[in-house]
C-alpha positions as CSV (number, residue, x, y, z in Angstrom):
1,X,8.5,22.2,-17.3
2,X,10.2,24.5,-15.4
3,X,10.8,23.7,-11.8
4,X,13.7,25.2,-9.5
5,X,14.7,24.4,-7.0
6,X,14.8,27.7,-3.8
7,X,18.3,26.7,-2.5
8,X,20.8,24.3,-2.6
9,X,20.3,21.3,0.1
10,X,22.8,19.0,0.4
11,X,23.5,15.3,0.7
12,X,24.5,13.8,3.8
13,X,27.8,13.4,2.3
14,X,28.3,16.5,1.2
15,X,28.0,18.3,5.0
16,X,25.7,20.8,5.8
17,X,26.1,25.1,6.3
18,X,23.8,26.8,9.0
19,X,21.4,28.7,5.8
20,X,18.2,27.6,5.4
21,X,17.5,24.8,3.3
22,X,13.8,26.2,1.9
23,X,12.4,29.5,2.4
24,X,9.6,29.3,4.9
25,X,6.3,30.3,4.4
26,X,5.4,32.7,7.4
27,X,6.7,33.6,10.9
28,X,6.3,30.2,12.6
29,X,8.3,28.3,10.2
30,X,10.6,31.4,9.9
31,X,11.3,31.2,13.5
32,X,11.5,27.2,13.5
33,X,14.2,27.4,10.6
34,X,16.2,29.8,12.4
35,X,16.3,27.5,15.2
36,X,16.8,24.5,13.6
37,X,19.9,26.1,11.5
38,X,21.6,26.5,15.1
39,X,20.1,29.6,15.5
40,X,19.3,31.4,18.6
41,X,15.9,29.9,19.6
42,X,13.2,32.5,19.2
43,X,9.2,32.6,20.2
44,X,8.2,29.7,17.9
45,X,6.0,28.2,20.7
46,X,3.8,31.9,21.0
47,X,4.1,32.1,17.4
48,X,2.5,28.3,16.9
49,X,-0.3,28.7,19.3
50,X,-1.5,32.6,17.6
51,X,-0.9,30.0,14.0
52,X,-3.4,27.4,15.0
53,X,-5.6,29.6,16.5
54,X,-5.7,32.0,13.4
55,X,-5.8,29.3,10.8
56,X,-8.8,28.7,9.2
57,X,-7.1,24.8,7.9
58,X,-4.3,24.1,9.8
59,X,-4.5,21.4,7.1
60,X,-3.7,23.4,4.2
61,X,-1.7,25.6,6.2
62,X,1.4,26.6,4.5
63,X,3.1,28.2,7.2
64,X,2.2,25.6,9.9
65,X,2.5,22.8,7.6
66,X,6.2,23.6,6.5
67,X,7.1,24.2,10.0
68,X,6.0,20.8,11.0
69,X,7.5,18.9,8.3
70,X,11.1,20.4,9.2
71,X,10.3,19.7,12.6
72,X,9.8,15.9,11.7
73,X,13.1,16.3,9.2
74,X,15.1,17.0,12.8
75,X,13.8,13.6,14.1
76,X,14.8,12.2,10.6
77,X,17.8,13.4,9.8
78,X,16.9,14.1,6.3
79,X,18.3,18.3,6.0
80,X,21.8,18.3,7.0
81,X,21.7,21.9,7.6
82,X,19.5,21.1,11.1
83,X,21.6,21.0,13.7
84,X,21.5,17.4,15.3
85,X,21.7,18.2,19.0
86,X,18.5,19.9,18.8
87,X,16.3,17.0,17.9
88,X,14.6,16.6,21.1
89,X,14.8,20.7,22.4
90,X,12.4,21.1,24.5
91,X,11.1,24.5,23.0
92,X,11.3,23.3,19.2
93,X,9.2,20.2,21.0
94,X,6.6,22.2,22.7
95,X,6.2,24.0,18.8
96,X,5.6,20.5,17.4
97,X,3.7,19.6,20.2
98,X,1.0,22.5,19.7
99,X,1.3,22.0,15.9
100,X,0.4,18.3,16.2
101,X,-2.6,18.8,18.5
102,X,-4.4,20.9,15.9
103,X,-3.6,18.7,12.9
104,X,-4.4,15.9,14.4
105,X,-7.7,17.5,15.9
106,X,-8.5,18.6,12.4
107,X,-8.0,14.9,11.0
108,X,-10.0,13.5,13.2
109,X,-12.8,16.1,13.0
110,X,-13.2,15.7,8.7
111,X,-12.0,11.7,8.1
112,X,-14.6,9.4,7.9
113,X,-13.4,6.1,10.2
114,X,-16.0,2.9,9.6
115,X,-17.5,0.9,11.9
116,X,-15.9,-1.3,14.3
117,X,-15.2,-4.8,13.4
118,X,-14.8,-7.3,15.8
119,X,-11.6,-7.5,17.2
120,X,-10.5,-10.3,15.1
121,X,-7.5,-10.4,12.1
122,X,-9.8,-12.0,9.6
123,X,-12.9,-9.0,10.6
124,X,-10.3,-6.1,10.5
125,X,-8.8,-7.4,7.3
126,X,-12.2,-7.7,5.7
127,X,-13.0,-4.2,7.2
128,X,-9.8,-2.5,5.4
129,X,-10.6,-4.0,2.2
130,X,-13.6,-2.8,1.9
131,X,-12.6,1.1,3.1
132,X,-9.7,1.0,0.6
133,X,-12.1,-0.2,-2.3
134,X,-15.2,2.1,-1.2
135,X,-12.4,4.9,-1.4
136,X,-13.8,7.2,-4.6
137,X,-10.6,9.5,-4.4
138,X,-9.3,10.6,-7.6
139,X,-7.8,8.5,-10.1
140,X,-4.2,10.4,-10.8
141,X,-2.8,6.9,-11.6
142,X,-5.6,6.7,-14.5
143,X,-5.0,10.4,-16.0
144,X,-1.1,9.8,-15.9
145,X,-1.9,6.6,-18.3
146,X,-4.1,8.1,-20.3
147,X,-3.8,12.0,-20.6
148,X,-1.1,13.8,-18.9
149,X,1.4,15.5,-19.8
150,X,5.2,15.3,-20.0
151,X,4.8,18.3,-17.6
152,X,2.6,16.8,-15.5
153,X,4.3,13.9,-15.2
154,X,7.4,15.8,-13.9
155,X,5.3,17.2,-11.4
156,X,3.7,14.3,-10.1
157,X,7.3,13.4,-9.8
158,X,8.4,16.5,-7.7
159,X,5.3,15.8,-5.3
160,X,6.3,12.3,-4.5
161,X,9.9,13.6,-4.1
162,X,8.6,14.5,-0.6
163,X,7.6,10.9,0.6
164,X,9.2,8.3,-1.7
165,X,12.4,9.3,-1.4
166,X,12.4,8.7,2.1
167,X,10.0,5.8,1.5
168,X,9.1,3.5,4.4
169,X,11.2,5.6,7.2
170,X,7.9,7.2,8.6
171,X,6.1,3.5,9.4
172,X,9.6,2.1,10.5
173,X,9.4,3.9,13.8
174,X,6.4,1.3,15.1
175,X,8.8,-1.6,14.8
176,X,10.2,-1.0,17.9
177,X,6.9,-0.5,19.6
178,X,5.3,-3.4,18.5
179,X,6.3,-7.3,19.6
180,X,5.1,-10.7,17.9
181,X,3.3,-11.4,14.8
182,X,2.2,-8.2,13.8
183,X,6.5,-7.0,14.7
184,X,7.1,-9.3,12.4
185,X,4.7,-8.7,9.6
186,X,5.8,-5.1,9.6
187,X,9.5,-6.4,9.5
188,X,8.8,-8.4,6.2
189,X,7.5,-5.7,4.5
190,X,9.8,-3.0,5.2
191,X,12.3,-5.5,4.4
192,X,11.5,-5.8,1.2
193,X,10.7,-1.9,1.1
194,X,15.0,-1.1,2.1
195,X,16.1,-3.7,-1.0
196,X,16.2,-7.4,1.2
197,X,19.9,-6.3,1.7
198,X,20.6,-5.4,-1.6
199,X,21.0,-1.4,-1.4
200,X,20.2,-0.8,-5.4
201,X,17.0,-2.4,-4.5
202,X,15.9,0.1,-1.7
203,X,12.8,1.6,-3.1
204,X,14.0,5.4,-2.5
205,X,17.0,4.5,-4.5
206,X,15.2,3.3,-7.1
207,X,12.6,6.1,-6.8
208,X,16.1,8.1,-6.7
209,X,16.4,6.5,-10.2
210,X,13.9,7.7,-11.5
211,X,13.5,11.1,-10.8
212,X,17.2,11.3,-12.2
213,X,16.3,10.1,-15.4
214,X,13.2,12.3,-15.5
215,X,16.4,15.0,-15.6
216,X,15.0,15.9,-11.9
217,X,17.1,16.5,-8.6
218,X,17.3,13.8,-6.2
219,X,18.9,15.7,-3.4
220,X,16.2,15.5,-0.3
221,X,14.3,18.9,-0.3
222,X,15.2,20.1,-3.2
223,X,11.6,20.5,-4.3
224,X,9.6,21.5,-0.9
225,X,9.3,25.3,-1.9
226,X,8.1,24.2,-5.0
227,X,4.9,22.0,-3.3
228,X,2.1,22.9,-2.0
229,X,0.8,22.3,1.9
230,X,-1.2,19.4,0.8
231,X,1.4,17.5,0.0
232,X,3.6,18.8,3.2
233,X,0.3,17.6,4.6
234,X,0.2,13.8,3.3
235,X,3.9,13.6,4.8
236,X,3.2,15.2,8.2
237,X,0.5,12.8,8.8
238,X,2.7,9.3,8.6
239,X,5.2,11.5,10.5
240,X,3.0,12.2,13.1
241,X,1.4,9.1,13.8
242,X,5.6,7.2,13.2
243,X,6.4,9.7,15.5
244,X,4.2,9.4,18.6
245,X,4.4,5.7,20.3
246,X,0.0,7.3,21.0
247,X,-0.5,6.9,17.7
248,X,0.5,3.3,17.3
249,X,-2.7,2.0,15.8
250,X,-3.0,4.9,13.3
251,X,0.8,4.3,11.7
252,X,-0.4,0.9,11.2
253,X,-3.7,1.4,10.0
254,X,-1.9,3.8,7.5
255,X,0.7,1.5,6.6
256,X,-2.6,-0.7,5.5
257,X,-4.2,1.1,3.5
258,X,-1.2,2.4,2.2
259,X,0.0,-0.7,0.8
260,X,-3.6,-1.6,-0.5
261,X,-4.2,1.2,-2.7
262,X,-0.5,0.6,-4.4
263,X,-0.5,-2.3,-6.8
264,X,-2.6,-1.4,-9.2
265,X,-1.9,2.4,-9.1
266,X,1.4,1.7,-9.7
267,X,1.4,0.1,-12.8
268,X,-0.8,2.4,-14.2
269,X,1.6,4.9,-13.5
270,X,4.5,2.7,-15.2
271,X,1.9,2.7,-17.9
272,X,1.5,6.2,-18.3
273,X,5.5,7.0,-18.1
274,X,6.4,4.9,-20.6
275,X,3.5,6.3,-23.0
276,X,5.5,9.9,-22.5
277,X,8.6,8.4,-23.8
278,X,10.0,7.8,-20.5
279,X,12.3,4.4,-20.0
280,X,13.2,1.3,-17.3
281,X,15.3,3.8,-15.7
282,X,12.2,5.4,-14.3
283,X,9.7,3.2,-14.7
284,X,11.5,0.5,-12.6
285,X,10.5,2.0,-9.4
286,X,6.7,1.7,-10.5
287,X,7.0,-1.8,-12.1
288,X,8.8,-3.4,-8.7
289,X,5.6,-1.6,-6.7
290,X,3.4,-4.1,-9.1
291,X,4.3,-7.0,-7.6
292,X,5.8,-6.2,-4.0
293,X,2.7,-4.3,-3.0
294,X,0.1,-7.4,-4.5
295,X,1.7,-8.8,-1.6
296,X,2.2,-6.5,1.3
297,X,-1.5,-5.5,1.3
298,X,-2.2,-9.2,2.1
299,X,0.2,-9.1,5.1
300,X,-0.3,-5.3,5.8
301,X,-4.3,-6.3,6.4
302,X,-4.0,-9.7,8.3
303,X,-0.7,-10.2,9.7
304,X,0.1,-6.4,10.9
305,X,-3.3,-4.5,11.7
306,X,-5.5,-7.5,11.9
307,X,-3.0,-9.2,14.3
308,X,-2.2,-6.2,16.3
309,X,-6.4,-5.7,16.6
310,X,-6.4,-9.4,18.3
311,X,-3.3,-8.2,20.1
312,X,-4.2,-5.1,21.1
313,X,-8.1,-4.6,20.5
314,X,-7.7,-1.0,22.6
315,X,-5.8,0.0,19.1
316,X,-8.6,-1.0,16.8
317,X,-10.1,2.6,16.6
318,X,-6.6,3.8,16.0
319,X,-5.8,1.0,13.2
320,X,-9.3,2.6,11.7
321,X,-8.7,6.1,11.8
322,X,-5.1,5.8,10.4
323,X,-6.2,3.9,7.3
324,X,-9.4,6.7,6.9
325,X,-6.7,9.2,7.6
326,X,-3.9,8.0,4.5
327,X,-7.0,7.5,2.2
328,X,-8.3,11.0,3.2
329,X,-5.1,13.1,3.3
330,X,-3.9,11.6,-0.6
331,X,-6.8,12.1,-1.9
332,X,-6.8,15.6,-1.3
333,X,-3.4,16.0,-2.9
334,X,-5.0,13.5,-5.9
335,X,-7.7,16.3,-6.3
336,X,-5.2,19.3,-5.8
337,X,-3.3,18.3,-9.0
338,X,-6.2,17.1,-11.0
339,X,-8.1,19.9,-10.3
340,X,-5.3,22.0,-11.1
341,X,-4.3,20.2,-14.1
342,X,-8.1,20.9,-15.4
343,X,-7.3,24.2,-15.0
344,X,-4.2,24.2,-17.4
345,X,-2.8,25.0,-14.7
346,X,0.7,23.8,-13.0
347,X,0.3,22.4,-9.6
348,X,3.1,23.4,-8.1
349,X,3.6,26.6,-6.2
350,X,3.3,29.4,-7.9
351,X,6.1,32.1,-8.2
352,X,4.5,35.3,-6.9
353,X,3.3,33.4,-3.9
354,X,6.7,32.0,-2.8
């Protein structure tokens, strides 16, 4: 498989220049790149609102989509080459602003949220097990055991480069927002998530691991020219709702689901690696996601959303609709790779439309 990578980015370590990290995709995340690079600030905010108004799906959006995710990687930290002291610019954070209001206008209008349980841990537990095992999304964990490719495999890898090596960061901004048991449910698990103080236990390093010995970059943004704004889109929505103390309920209710649609995907995926020849170096990542998330998905249902429900029952909807929402958005990128994949086709972006 061929995959490049657009430009260099660099590690934190390394420093940063004032280029461009990625290309962008169209005038809005044109202008929000120039900006973010220390630019001079341009009409991103016009540009945004003309965007959203035009777009068909600002979902699938590759022009809004990109220009949201770099607008979350500010907030992060995660591309050196965006200038620090323009995290919270008011102009960049009117863009995100009317970015954020039509994505999460078009989530709402498409994901399915179930009823309302009674505001109790027990109900809302019982609630969120049943959504994540009604969820008929597609299987990618069953074709990569069974019939992918080594090609394929390297792309599912390059897809999840977007998340998982920042893995956990976009549900850690609700710890600070949230107080007693379900504070220190979330606390447990994203303990275990950054390595229980061991740093060569921190699942992005060991996702790091793997994608090295798949012979892949693990430099953060290597691969975003090469994905698709479904998968820009699966990011920007744990973003968004980490991002926006509103959105409380829906980070956790994503976190939930999240964590309860792992376990058994992730073996399945160790599985599948090591039928393609591939060793502990990269499988280890998958294999530690066996166990640790067998038991997060107990405390992620009870102990975090169930407990914030009884805590907060004006959240429930929220806790809902976030958990709808992570099911929703990944199983749209699920179906853009198996459907491309059915296709012999690659599922990354192609060259002529870059």
């Amino acid at each position: 498989m061929s995959v490049t990578s657009s430009s260099p980015v660099l590690s934190d370590a390394e420093g940063a220049d004032d280029s461009p990290p990625f290309p962008p995709r169209g005038p809005v995340s044109a202008a929000i790149l120039q900006h973010l690079c220390g630019g001079m600030p341009t009409a991103h905010t016009a540009l945004a609102d003309a965007a959203v108004e035009a777009s068909p799906d600002v979902a699938a959006d590759d022009d809004l989509q990109l220009a949201l995710f770099a607008l979350y990687a500010s907030a992060y930290g995660s591309i050196p080459a965006f200038a620090p002291d323009l995290e919270w610019d008011p102009s960049l954070v009117a863009t995100r602003r009317v970015i954020e209001r039509a994505f999460e206008a078009t989530l709402r209008d498409r994901v399915a949220v179930p009823e309302t349980p009674a505001a109790t841990a027990d109900a809302v537990a019982r609630c969120l097990f049943a959504l994540t095992a009604a969820d008929t999304g597609p299987s990618l964990s069953r074709y990569l055991a069974k019939k992918a490719t080594l090609d394929q495999a390297h792309e599912l890898l390059v897809h999840r480069t977007v998340y998982t090596l920042r893995e956990a960061d976009p549900h850690s901004w609700a710890i600070p927002r949230l107080t007693g048991r379900p504070k220190a449910a979330l606390v447990e698990i994203q303990s275990d998530e950054y390595g229980g103080g061991n740093p060569e236990r921190v699942h992005a390093e060991l996702f790091a691991r793997a994608v090295r010995g798949a012979g892949l970059s693990d430099a953060y943004g290597a691969y975003i020219d090469d994905v698709p704004a479904v998968t820009l889109a699966s990011h920007n929505t744990m973003s968004m709702f980490g991002l926006n103390r509103r959105l409380l309920g829906a980070i956790v209710g994503h976190l939930a689901a999240f964590e309860m649609t792992s376990s058994i995907p992730n073996r399945l995926y160790a599985e599948g690696l090591r039928r393609l020849g591939f060793g502990d170096d990269v499988c280890a990542y998958f294999d530690e996601h066996v166990e640790a998330d067998a038991v997060h998905e107990q405390i992620a249902a009870r102990d975090l959303a169930g407990a914030l429900a009884e805590d907060r029952p004006d959240l429930l909807p929220d806790i809902l609709f976030g958990a709808a929402a992570c099911l929703d958005v990944d199983g749209r990128v699920g179906r853009h790779l198996l459907d491309a994949w059915s296709r012999g086709e690659s599922s990354l972006r192609p060259e002529e439309g870059r």
